[in-house]
ZAVEXVEX-35612 format. One record per atom (N, C-alpha, C, CB): x, y, z. Coordinates in Angstrom, 1 decimal, always signed. Glycine has a CB too. Layout:
+--------+--------+--------+
:      u :      v :      w :
+--------+--------+--------+
:      X :      Y :      Z :
...
+--------+--------+--------+
END
This chain:
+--------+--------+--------+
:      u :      v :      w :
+--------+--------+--------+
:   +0.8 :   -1.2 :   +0.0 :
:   +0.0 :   +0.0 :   +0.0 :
:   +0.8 :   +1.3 :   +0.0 :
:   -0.9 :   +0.0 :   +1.2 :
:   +2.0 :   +1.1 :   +0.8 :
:   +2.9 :   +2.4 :   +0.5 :
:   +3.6 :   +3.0 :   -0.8 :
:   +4.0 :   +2.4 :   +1.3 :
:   +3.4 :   +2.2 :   -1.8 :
:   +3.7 :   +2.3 :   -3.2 :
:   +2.6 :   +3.6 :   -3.8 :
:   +3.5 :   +0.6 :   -4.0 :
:   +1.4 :   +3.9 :   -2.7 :
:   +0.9 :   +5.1 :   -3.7 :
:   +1.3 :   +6.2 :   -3.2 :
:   -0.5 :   +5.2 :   -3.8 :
:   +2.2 :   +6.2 :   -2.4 :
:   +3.0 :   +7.9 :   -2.0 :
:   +4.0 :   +8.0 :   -3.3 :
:   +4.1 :   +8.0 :   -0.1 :
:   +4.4 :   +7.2 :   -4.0 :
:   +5.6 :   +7.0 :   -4.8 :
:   +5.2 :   +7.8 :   -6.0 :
:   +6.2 :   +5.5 :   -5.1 :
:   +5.5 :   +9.0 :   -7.1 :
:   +5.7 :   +9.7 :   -7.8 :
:   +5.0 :   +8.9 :   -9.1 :
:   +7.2 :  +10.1 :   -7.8 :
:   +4.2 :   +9.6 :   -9.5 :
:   +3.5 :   +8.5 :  -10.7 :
:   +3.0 :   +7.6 :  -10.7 :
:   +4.1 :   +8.0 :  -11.3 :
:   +2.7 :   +6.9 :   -9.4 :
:   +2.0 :   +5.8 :   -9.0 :
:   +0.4 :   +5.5 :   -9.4 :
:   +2.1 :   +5.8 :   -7.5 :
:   +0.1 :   +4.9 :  -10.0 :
:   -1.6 :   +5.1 :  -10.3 :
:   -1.9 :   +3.3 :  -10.1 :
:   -2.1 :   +5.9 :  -12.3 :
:   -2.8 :   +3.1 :   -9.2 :
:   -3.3 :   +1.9 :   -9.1 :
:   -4.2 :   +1.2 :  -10.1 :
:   -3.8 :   +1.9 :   -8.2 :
:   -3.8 :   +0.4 :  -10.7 :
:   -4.4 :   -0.5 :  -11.9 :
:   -6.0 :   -0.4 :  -11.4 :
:   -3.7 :   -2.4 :  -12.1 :
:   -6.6 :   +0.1 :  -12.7 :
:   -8.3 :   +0.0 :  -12.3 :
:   -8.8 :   -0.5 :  -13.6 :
:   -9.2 :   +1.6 :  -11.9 :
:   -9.9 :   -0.9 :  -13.5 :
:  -10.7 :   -1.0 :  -14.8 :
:  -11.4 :   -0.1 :  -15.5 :
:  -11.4 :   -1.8 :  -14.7 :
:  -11.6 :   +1.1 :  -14.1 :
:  -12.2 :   +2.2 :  -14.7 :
:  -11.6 :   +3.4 :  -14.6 :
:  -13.2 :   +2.5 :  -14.3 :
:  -11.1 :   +3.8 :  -15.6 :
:  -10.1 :   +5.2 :  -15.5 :
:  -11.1 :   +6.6 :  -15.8 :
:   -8.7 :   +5.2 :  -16.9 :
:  -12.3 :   +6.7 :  -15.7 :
:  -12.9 :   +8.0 :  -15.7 :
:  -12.3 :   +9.2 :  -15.0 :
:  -14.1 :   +7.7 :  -15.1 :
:  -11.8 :   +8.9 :  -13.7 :
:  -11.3 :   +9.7 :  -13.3 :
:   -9.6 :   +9.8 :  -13.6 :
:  -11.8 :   +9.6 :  -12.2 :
:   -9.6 :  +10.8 :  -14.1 :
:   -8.3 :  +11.4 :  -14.3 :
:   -6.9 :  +11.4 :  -12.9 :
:   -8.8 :  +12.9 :  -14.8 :
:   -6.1 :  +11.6 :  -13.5 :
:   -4.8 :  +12.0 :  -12.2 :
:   -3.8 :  +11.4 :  -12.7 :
:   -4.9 :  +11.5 :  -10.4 :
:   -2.6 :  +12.5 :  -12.5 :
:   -1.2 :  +12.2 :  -12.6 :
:   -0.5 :  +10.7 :  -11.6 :
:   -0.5 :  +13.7 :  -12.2 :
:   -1.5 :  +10.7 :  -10.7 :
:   -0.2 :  +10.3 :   -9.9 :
:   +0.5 :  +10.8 :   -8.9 :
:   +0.7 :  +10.2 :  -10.5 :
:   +0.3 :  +12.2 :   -8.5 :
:   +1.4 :  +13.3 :   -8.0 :
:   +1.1 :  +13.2 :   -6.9 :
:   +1.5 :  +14.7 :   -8.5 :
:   -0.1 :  +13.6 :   -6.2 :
:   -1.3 :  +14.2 :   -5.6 :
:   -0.4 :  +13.6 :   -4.0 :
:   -3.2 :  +13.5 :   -6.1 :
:   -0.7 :  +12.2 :   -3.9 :
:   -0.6 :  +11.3 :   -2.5 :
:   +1.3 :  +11.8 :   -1.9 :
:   -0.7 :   +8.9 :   -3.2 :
:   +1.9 :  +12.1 :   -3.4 :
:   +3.7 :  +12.4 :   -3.3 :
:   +4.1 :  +13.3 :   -2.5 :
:   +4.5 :  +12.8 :   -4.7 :
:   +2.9 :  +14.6 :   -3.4 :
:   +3.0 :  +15.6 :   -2.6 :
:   +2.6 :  +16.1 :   -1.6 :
:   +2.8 :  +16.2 :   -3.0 :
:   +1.7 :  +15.0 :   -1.3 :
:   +0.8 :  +15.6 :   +0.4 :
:   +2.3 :  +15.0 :   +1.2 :
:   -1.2 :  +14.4 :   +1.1 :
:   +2.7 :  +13.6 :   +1.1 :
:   +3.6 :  +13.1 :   +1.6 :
:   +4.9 :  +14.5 :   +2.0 :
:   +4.0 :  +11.9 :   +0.5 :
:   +5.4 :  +14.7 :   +1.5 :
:   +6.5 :  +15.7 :   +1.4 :
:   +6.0 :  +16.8 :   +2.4 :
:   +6.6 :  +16.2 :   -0.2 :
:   +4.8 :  +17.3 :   +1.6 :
:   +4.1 :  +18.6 :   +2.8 :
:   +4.5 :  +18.2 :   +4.2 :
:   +2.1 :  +18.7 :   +2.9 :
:   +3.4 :  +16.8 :   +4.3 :
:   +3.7 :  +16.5 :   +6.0 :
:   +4.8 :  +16.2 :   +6.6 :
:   +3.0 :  +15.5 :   +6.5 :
:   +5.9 :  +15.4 :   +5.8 :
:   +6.9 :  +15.0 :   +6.1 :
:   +7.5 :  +16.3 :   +6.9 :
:   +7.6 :  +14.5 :   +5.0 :
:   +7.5 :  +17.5 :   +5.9 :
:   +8.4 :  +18.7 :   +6.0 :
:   +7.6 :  +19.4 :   +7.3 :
:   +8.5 :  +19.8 :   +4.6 :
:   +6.8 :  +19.1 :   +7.8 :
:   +6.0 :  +19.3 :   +8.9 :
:   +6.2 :  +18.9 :  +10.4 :
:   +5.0 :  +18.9 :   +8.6 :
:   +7.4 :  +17.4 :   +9.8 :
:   +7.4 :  +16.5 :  +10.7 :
:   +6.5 :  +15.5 :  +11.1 :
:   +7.5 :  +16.9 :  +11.4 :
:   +5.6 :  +15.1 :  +10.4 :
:   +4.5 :  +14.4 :  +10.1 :
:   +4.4 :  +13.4 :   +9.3 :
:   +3.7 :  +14.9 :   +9.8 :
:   +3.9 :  +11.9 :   +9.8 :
:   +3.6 :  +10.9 :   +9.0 :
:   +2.7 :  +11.0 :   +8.5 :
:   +3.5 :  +10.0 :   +9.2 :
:   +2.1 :   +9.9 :   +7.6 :
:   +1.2 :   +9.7 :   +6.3 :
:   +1.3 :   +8.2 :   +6.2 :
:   +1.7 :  +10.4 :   +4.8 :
:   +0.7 :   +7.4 :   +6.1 :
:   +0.4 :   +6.1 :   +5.6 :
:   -0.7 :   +5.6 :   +5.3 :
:   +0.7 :   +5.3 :   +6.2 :
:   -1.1 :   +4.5 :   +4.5 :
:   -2.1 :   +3.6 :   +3.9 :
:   -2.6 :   +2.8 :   +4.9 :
:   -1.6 :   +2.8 :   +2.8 :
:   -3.5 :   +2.5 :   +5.2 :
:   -4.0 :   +1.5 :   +5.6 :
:   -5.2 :   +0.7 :   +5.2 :
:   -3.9 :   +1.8 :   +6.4 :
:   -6.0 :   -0.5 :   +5.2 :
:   -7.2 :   -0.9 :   +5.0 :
:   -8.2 :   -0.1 :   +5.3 :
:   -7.4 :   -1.9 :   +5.6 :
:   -9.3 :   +0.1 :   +4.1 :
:  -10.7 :   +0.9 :   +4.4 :
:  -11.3 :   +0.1 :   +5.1 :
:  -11.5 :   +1.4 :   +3.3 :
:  -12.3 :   +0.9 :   +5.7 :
:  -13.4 :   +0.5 :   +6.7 :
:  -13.9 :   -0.9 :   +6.1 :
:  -14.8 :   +1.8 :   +6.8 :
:  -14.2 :   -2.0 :   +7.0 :
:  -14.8 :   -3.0 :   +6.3 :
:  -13.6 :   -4.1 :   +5.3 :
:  -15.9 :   -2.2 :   +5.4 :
:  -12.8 :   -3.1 :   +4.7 :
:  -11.9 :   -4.2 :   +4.2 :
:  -12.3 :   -3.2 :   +2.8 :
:  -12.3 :   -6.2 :   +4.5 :
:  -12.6 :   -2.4 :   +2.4 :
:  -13.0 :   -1.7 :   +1.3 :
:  -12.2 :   -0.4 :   +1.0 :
:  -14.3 :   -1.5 :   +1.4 :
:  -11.8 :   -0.5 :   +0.2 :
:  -10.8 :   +0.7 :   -0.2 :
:  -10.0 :   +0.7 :   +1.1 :
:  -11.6 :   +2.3 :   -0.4 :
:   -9.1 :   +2.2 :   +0.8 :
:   -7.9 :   +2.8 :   +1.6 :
:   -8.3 :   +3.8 :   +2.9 :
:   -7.0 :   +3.7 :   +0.4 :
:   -7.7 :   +3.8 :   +3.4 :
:   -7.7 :   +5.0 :   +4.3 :
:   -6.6 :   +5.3 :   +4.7 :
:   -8.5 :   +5.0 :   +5.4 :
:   -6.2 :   +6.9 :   +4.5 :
:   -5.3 :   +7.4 :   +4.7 :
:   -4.7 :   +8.3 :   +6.0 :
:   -5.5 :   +7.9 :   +3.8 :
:   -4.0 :   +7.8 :   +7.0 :
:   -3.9 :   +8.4 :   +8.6 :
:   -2.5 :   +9.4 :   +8.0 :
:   -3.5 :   +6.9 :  +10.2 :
:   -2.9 :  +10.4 :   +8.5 :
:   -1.7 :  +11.0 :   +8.5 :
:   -1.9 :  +11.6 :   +9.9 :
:   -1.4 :  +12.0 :   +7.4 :
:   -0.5 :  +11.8 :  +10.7 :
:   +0.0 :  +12.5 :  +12.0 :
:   +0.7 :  +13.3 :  +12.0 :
:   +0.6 :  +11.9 :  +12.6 :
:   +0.4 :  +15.0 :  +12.9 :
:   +0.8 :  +15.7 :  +12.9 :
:   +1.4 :  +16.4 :  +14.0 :
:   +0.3 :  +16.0 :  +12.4 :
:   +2.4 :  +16.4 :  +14.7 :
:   +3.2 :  +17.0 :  +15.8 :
:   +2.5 :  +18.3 :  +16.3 :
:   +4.6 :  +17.3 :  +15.3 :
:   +2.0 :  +18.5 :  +17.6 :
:   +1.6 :  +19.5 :  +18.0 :
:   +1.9 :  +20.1 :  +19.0 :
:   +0.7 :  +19.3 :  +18.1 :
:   +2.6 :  +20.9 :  +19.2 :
:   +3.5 :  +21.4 :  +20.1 :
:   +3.0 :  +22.5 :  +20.9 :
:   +4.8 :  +21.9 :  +19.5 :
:   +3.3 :  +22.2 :  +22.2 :
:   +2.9 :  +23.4 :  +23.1 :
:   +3.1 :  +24.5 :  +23.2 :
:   +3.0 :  +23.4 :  +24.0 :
:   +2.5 :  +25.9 :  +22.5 :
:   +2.9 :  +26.6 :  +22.8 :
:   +3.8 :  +27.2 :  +23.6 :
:   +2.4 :  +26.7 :  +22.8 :
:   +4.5 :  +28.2 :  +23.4 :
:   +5.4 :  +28.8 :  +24.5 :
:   +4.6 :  +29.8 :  +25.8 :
:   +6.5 :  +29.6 :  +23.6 :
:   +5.0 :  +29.0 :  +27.3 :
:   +4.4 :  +30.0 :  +28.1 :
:   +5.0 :  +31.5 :  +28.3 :
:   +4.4 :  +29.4 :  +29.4 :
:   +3.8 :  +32.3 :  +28.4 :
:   +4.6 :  +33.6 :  +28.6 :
:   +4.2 :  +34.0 :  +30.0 :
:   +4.2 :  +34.9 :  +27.5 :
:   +4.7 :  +34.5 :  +30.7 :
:   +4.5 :  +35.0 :  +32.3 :
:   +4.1 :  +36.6 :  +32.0 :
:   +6.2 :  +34.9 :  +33.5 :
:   +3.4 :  +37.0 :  +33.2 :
:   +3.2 :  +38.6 :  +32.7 :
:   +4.2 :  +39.6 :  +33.2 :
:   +1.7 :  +39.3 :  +33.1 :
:   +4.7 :  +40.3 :  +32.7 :
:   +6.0 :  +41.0 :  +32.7 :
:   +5.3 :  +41.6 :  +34.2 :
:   +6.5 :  +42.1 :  +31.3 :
:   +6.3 :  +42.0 :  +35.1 :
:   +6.2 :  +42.8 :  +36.4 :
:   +6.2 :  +44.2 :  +36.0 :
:   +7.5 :  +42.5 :  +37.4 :
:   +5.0 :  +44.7 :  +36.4 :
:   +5.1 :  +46.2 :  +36.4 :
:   +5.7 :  +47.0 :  +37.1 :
:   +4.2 :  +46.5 :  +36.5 :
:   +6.6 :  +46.9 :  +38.4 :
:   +7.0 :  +47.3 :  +38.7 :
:   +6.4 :  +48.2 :  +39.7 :
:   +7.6 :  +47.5 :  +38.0 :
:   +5.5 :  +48.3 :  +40.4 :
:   +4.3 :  +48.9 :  +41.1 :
:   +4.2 :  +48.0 :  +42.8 :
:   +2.7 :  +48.7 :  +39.8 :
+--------+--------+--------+
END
């Protein structure tokens, strides 16, 4: 299943109505990567089609204290 993040990849169908390069799955890949974030394939619901988890690092803000007024 990880073969559809790969550049040009298009999964053999019988029905090609719908159009696409191929690119789409590469470039999300890359986005998240550069994000620090995974992406993978896994089994769709039921055993039907794909589903796609991607994980994104969420970092805690920085605390700010309130400056001393001096008062």
């Amino acid at each position: 299943r990880e073969r559809v993040f790969d550049m040009f990849y298009r999964v053999a169908a019988t029905d090609r109505r719908t159009a696409g390069t191929g690119l789409g799955l590469a470039i999300c890949r890359g986005i998240i990567e550069a994000h620090g974030g995974t992406v993978k394939a896994a089994p769709g619901l039921n055993g039907a089609g794909t589903c796609i988890v991607i994980t994104l690092p969420c970092p805690q803000p920085p605390r700010f204290e309130p400056a001393d007024s001096g008062t």
